[in-house]
C-alpha positions as a printed Julia matrix, in Angstrom:
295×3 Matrix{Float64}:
 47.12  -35.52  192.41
 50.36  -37.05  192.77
 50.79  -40.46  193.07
 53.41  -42.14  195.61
 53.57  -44.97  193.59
 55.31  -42.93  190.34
 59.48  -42.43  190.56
 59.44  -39.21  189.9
 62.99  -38.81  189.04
 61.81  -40.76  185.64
 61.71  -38.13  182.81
 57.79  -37.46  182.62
 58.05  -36.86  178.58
 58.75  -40.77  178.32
 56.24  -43.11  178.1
 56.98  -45.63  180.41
 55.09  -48.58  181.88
 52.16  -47.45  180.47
 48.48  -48.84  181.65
 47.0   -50.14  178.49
 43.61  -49.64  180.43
 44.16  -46.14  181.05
 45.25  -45.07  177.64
 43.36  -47.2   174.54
 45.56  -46.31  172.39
 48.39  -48.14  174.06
 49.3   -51.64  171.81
 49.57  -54.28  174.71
 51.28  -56.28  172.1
 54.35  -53.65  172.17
 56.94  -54.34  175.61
 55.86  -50.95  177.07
 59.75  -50.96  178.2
 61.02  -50.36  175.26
 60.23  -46.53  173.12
 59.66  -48.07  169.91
 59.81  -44.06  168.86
 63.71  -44.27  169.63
 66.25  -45.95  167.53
 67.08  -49.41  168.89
 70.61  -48.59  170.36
 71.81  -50.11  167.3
 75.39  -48.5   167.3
 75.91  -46.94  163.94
 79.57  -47.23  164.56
 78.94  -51.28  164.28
 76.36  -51.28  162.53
 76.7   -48.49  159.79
 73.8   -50.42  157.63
 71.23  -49.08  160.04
 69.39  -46.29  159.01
 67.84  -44.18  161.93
 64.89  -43.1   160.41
 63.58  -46.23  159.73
 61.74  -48.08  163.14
 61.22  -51.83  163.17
 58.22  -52.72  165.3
 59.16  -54.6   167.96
 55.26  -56.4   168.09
 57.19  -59.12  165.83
 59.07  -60.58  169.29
 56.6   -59.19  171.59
 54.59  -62.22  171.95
 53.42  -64.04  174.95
 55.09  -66.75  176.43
 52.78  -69.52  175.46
 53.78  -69.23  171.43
 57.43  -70.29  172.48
 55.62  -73.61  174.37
 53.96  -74.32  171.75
 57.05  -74.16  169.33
 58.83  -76.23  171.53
 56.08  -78.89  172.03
 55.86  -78.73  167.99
 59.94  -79.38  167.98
 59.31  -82.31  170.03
 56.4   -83.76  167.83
 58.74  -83.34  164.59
 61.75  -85.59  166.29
 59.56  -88.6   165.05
 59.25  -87.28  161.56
 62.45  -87.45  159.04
 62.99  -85.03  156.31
 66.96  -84.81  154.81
 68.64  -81.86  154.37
 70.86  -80.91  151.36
 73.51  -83.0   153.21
 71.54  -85.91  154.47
 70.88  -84.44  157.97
 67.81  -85.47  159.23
 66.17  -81.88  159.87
 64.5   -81.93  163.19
 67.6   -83.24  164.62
 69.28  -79.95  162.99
 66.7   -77.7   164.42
 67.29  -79.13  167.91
 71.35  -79.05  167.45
 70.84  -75.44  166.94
 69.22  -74.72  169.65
 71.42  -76.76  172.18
 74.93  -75.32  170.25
 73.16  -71.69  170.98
 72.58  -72.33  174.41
 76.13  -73.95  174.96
 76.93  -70.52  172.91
 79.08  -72.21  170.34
 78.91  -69.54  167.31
 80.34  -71.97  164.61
 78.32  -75.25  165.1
 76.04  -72.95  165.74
 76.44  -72.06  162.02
 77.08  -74.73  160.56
 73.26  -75.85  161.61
 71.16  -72.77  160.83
 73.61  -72.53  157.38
 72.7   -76.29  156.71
 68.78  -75.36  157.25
 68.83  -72.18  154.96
 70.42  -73.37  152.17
 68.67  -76.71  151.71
 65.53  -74.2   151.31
 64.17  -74.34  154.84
 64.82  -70.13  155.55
 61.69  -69.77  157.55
 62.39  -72.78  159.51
 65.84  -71.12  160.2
 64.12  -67.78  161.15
 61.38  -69.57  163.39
 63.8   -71.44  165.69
 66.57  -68.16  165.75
 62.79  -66.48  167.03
 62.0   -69.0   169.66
 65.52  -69.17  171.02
 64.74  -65.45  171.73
 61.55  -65.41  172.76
 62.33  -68.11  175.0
 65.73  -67.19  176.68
 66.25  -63.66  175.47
 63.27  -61.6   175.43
 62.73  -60.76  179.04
 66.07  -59.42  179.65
 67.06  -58.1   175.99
 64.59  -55.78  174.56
 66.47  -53.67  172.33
 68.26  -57.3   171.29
 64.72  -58.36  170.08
 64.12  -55.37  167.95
 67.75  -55.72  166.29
 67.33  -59.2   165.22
 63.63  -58.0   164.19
 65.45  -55.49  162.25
 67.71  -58.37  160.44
 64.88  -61.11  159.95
 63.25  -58.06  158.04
 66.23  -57.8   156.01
 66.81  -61.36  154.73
 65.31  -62.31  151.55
 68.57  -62.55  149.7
 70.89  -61.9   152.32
 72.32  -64.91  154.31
 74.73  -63.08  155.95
 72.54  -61.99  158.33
 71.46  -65.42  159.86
 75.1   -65.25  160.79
 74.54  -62.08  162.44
 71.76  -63.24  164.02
 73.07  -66.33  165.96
 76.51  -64.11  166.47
 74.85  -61.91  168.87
 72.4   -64.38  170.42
 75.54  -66.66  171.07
 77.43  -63.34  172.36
 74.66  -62.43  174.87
 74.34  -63.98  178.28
 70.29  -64.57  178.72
 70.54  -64.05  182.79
 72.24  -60.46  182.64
 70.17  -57.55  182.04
 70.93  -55.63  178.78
 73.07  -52.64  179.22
 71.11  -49.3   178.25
 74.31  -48.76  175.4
 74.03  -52.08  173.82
 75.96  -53.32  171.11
 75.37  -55.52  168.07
 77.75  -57.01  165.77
 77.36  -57.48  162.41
 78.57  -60.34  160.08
 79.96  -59.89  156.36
 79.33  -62.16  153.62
 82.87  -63.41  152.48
 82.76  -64.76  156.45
 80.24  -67.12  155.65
 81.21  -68.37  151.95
 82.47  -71.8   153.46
 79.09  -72.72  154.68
 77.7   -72.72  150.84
 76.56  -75.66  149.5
 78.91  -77.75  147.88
 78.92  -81.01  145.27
 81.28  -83.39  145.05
 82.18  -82.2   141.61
 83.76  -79.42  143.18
 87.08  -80.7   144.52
 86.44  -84.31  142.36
 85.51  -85.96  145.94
 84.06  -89.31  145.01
 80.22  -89.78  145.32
 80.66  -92.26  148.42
 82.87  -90.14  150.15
 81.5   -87.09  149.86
 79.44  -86.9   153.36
 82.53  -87.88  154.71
 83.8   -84.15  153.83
 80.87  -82.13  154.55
 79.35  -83.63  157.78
 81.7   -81.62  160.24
 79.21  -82.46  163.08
 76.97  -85.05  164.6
 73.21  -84.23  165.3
 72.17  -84.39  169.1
 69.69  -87.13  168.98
 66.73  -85.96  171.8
 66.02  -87.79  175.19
 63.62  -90.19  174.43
 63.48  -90.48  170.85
 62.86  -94.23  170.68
 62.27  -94.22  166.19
 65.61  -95.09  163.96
 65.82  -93.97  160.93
 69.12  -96.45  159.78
 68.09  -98.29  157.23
 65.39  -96.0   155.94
 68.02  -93.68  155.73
 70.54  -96.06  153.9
 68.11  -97.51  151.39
 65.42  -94.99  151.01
 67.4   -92.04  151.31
 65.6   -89.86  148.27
 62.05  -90.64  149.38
 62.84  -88.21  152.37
 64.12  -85.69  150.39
 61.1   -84.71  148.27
 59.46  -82.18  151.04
 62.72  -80.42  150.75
 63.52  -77.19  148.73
 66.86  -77.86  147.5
 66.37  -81.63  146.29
 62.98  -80.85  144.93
 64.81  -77.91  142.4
 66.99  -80.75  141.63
 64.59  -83.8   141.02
 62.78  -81.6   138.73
 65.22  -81.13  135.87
 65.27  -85.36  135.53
 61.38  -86.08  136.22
 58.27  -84.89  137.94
 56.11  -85.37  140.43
 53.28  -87.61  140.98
 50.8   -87.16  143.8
 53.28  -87.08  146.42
 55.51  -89.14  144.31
 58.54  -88.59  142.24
 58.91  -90.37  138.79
 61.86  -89.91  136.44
 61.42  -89.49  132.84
 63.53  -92.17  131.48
 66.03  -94.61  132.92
 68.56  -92.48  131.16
 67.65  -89.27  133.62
 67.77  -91.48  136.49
 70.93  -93.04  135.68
 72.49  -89.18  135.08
 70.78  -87.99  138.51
 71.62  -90.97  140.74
 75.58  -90.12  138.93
 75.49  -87.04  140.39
 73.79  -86.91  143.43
 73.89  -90.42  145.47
 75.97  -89.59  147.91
 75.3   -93.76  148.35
 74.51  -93.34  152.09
 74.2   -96.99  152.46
 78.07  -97.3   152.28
 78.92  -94.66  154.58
 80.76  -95.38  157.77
 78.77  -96.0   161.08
 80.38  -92.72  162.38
 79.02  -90.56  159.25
 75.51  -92.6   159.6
 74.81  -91.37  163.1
 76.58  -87.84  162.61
 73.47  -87.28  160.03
 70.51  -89.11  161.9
 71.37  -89.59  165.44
């Protein structure tokens, strides 16, 4: 029998909105839009990295809605919690930056947030948000988007070039407009990105007290009602927040260990040589500097 509900001028050999109830062996996990037996539209002409035979699943951004809530309502639970980045950011506040310079699609503070999460050590956390952003704003109108950045995420143990591609193409694409069936992607090199790698103020023989002053190109955006400040704690106590994250942790642990949840140097000597290199004395920074870190 033919039924009036089917377009017939759809081309019968594709699987399209398939009825997971009438064939089992459907995944209702997998956006029944999009042929995950066809390369992604990834352009191999701007993209020549991407090998055809090779599918990612697009399951990994298939999700349902709910997941992105409850990242968000998670985001909004960490604003009251203050862990430092490798630059004395206050990390929530980075996570939240990221999302808001993404939506305001501004590629380079863009960058300068998801570059300041992955290299103090917090790659997942990067990967997470970049995920939510798309599952929140993205997914409904860009499939084949989904599957490239799926493709990327895949792809980036040891590669930080491609969290640049990443937010590149979610800052290119506008979420409202429906993806065009010939969809392009863009893809990032690594010598574009070198500036965003972490520096020390033995580098250019900046001064310890000055050297925030240098690196902190942009201010956090503090969220709506956010009533905890973090001034002081963050002036005098500065290192006690640091010891949840990757970066510091690798450093603390050439001058001491650590004691149930604690950090004790070895001698006052290895203290003394650690606090020379590394107190970026936030105490003494500006009030401008202060509140471009914590809000």
């Amino acid at each position: 029998m033919v039924d009036p509900s089917v377009d017939h001028l759809v081309d019968p050999s594709v699987d399209h909105l398939v009825d997971p109830s009438v064939d089992p062996s459907v995944d209702p996990l997998v956006d029944p839009l999009v042929d995950p037996s066809v390369d992604p539209l990834v352009d191999p002409s701007v993209d020549p990295s991407v090998d055809p035979s090779v599918q990612p699943s697009p399951a990994r951004f298939a999700r349902h809605k709910i997941e992105a809530t409850i990242l968000i309502f998670l985001t909004i639970i960490n604003q009251f919690i203050m862990i430092l980045t490798r630059y004395l950011y206050n990390k929530p506040l980075v996570l939240h930056s990221l999302q808001l310079s993404i939506k305001k699609k501004d590629y380079d503070e863009s960058l300068f947030w998801a570059y300041e999460l992955y290299f103090s050590g917090f790659q997942k956390d990067v990967l997470d948000c970049l995920e939510e952003i798309y599952l929140h704003d993205f997914k409904e109108n860009h499939p084949k988007l989904g599957l490239y950045i799926n493709k990327k995420a895949v792809e980036l143990e040891g590669k930080p070039e491609l969290v640049a591609t990443i937010v590149k193409n979610l800052t290119m694409k506008s979420s409202g407009l429906i993806e065009s069936p010939k969809a392009k992607f863009v893809n990032v090199k690594e010598h574009h990105i070198t500036g965003y790698y972490t520096k020390k103020p033995s580098d250019n023989r900046t001064p310890n007290w000055k050297f925030l002053q240098t690196v902190s190109l942009y201010g956090v955006n503090k969220n709506l009602g956010d009533k905890f400040d973090f001034l002081d704690e963050w002036g005098s106590n500065w290192l006690l927040y640091c010891l949840e994250t990757p970066i510091w942790k690798e450093r603390l642990g050439s001058y001491g260990e650590f004691d149930d949840g604690e950090f004790v140097f070895d001698t006052e000597d290895t203290e003394e040589e650690f606090y020379d290199l590394y107190d970026y004395e936030p105490d003494e920074q500006p009030m401008e500097i202060k509140r471009k870190c914590i809000g």
